[in-house]
C-alpha positions as CSV (number, residue, x, y, z in Angstrom):
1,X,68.1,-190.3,31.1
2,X,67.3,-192.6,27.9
3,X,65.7,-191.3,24.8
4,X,65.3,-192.9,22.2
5,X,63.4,-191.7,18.5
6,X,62.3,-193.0,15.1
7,X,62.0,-190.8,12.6
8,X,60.4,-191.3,9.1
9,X,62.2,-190.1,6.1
10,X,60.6,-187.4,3.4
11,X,58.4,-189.5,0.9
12,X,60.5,-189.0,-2.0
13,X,63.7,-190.9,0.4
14,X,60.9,-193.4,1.9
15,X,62.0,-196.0,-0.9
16,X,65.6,-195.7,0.0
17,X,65.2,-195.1,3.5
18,X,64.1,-196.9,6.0
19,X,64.0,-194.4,9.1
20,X,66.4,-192.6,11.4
21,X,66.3,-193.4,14.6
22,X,68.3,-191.3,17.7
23,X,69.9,-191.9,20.6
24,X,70.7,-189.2,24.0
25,X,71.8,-191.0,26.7
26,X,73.1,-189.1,29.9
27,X,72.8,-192.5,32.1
28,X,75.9,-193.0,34.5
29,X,77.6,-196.1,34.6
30,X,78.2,-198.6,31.6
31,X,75.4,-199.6,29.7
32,X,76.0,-202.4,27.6
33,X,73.5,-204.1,24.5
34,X,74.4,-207.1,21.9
35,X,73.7,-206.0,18.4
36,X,72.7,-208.5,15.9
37,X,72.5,-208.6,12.3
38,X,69.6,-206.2,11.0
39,X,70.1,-206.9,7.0
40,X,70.3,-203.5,6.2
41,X,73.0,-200.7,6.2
42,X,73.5,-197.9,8.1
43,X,74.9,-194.2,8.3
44,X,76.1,-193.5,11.9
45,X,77.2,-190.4,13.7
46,X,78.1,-189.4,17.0
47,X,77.7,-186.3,18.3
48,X,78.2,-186.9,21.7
49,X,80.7,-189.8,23.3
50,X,81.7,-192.8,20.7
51,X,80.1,-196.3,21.5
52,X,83.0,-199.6,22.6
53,X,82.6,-202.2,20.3
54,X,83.8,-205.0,22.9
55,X,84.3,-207.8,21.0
56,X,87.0,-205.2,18.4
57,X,88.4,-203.5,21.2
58,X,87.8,-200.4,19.6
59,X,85.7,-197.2,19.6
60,X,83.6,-196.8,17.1
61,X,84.7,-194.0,14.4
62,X,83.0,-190.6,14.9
63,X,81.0,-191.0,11.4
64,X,81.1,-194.2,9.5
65,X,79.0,-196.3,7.7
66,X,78.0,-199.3,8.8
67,X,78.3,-202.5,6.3
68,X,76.1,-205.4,6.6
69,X,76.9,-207.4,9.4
70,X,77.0,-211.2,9.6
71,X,77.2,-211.5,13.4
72,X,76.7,-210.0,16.4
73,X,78.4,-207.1,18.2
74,X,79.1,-206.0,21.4
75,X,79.3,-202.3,22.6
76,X,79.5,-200.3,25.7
77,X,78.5,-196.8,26.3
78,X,81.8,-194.6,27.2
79,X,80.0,-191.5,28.0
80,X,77.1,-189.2,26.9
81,X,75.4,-190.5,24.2
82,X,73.9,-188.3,21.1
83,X,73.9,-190.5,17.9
84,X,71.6,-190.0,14.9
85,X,71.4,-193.3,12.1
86,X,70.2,-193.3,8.7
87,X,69.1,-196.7,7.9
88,X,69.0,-197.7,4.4
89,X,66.5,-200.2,3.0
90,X,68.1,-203.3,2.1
91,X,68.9,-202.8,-1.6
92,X,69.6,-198.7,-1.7
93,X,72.9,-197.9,0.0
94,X,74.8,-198.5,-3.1
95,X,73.6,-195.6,-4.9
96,X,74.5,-192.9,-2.1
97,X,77.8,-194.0,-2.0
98,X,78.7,-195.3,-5.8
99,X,81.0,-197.9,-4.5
100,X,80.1,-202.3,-4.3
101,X,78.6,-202.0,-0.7
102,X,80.2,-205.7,-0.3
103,X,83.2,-203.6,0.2
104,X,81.7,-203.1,3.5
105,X,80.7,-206.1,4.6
106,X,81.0,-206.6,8.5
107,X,82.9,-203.5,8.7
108,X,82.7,-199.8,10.0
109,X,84.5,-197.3,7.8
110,X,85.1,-194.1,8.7
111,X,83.3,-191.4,6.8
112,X,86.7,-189.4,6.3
113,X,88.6,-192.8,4.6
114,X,86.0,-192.8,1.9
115,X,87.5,-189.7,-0.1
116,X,84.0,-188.2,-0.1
117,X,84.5,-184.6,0.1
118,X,80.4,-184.3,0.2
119,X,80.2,-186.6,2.6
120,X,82.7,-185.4,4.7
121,X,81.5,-182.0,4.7
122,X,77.8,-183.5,5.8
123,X,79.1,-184.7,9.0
124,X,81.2,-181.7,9.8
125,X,78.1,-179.6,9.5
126,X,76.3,-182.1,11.9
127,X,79.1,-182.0,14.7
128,X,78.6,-178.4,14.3
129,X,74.9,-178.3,14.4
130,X,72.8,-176.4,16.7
131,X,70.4,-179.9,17.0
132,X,69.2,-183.7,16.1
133,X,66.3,-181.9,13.9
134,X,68.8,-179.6,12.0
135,X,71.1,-182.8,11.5
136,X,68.5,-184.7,10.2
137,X,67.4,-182.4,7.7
138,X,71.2,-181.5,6.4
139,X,71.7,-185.8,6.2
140,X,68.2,-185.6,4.1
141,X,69.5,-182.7,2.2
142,X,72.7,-185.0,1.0
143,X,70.4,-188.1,0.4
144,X,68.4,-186.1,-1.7
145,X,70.9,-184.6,-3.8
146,X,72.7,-187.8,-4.3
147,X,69.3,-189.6,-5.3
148,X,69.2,-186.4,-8.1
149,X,72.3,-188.0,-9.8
150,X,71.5,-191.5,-9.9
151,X,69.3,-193.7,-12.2
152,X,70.1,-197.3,-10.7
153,X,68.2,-200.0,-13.5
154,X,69.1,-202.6,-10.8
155,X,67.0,-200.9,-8.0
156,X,63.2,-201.9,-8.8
157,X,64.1,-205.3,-9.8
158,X,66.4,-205.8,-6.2
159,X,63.0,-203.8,-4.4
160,X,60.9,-206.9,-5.8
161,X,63.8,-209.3,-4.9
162,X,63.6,-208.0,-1.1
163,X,59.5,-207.8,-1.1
164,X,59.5,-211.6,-2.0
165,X,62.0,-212.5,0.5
166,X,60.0,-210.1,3.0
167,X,56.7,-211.8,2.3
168,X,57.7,-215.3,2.3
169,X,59.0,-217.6,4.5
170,X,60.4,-220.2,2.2
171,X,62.3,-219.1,-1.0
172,X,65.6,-219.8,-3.1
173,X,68.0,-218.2,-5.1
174,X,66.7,-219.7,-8.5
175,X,63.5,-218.4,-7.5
176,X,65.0,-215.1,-6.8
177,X,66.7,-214.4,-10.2
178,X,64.0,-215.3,-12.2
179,X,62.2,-212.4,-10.2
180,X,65.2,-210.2,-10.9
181,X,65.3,-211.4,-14.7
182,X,68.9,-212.4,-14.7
183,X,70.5,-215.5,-14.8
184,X,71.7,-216.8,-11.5
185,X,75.3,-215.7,-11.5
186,X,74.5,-212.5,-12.6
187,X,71.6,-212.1,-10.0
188,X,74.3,-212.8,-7.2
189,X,76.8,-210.5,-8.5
190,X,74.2,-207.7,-8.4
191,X,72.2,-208.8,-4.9
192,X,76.0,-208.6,-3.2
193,X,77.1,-205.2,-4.8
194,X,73.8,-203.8,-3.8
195,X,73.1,-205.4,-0.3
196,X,76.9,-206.1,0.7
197,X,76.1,-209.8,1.2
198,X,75.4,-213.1,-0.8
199,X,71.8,-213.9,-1.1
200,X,72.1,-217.1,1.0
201,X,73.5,-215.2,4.1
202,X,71.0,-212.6,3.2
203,X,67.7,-214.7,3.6
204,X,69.7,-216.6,6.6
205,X,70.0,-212.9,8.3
206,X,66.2,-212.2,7.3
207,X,65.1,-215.5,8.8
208,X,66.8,-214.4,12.0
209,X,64.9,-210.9,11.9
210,X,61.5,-213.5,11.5
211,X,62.4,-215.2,14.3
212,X,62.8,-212.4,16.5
213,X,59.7,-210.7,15.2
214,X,57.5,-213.7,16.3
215,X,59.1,-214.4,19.6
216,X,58.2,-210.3,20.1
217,X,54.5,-210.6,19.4
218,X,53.9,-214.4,20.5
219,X,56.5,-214.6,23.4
220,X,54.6,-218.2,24.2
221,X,55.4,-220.1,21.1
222,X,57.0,-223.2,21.1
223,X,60.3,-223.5,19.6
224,X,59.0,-226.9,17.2
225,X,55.9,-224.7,16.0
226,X,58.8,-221.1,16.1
227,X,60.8,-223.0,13.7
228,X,58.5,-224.2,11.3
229,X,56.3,-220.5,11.2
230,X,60.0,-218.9,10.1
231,X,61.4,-221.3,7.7
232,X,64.0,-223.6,9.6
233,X,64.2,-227.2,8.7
234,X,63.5,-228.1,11.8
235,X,64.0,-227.1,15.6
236,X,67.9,-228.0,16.1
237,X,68.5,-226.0,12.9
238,X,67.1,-222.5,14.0
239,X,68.9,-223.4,17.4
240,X,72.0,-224.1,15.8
241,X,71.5,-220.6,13.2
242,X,70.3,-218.1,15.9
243,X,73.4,-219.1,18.2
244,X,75.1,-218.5,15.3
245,X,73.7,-214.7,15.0
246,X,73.2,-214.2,18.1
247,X,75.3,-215.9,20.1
248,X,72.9,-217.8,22.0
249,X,70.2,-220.2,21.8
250,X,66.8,-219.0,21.4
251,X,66.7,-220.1,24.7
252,X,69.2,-217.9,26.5
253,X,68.6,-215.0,24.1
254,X,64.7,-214.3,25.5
255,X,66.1,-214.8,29.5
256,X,68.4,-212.1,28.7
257,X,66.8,-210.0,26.0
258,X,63.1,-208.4,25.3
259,X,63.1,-209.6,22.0
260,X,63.0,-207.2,19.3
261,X,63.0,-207.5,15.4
262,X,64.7,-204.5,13.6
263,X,63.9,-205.1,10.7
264,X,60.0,-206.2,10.6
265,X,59.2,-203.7,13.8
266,X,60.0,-200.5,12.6
């Protein structure tokens, strides 16, 4: 048995965080799922039996975060399945953890390499919790406090930096200094500190996210009119992107997949 839960963050973590979402899954037998890039970071636990990642050979750590990823992933349920994410809003994970989140960049570290005693104290205390809602509220509790100490000046300019790219489907990275009000090699410096990537691979990994969103709530579109309503030059280059991401072509990605945009759905 599957289930599966979002969960909306306190409002004063709302700008920072996106939602949690959790995980039980008692289901026998391998289940597998192909990840693909979401744009945002993540803070990942298991409670229960670690996910494979396939295409690594490798479990996943027990608590780690998860840096922005630039492809896609493969993973394999081993067991019983009790995870619980935090997922950061695009621009925010650098201030919980004081570090470049570039550093993390299509990798997962685990929690106890960071030399965090706070941190590694949190996910002790959620292995030994009685429950997902107790582990949620210590994981707020830690986000909260850590949000007490910090005063960011880059934050609100990145926020209006990631509402433009949100809101529009054609964009560039002139376009998105002058709305940070720094001159562009400063304004990529900070974007890939703050969002662990470079601002071109950024709006290419948005773009994806678009193009998933659509295909969700118009699943009859035609690829010529899908390409031109999220931004692609034309048809053969979101083909040629999204196998990139993904893996496959548009294509072979819907006869396999429901598909399903993480970042614009939830």
């Amino acid at each position: 048995m599957q289930k599966f839960r979002i969960i909306q963050p306190t409002p004063a973590l709302k700008p920072f965080i996106r939602y949690y979402w959790t995980l039980q899954d008692s289901t026998l037998g391998i289940v597998s799922q192909r990840t693909l890039p979401t744009g945002c970071m993540s803070l990942v636990f298991h409670r229960g039996d670690r996910l494979k990642v396939t295409n690594r050979d490798e479990l996943q750590p027990r608590w780690f975060i998860s840096g922005q990823e630039t492809g896609f992933t493969d993973v394999i349920s081993t067991g019983n399945i009790e995870m619980i994410v935090a997922v950061f809003q695009p621009h925010t994970a650098k201030i919980f953890f004081h570090l470049p989140v570039s550093l993390f960049r299509d990798m997962n570290i685990p929690i106890l390499d960071m030399e965090d005693i706070e941190l590694s104290d949190l996910a002790k205390k959620i292995e030994d919790a009685d429950n997902l809602e107790i582990s949620i509220d210590l994981i707020e509790q830690f986000l909260l406090s850590r949000l007490l100490l910090e005063n960011n000046y880059n934050i609100p300019r990145l926020a209006a930096v990631v509402r433009h790219i949100n809101n529009s489907v054609q964009t560039n990275i002139k376009g998105l200094a002058d709305i940070a009000c720094l001159s562009e090699k400063q304004f990529c410096r900070v974007f890939s500190e703050h969002i662990g990537t470079t601002p071109k691979d950024f709006l290419r990994i948005i773009r994806l996210q678009r193009t998933l969103s659509v295909l969700q709530h118009n699943p009859g579109i035609g690829f010529a009119q899908l390409s031109y309503e999220c931004g692609y030059t034309d048809q053969s280059h979101m083909i040629k992107e999204f196998k990139l991401f993904s893996g496959y072509t548009p294509k072979e990605y819907i006869a396999r997949y429901s598909p399903v945009s993480d970042y614009f759905t939830f």
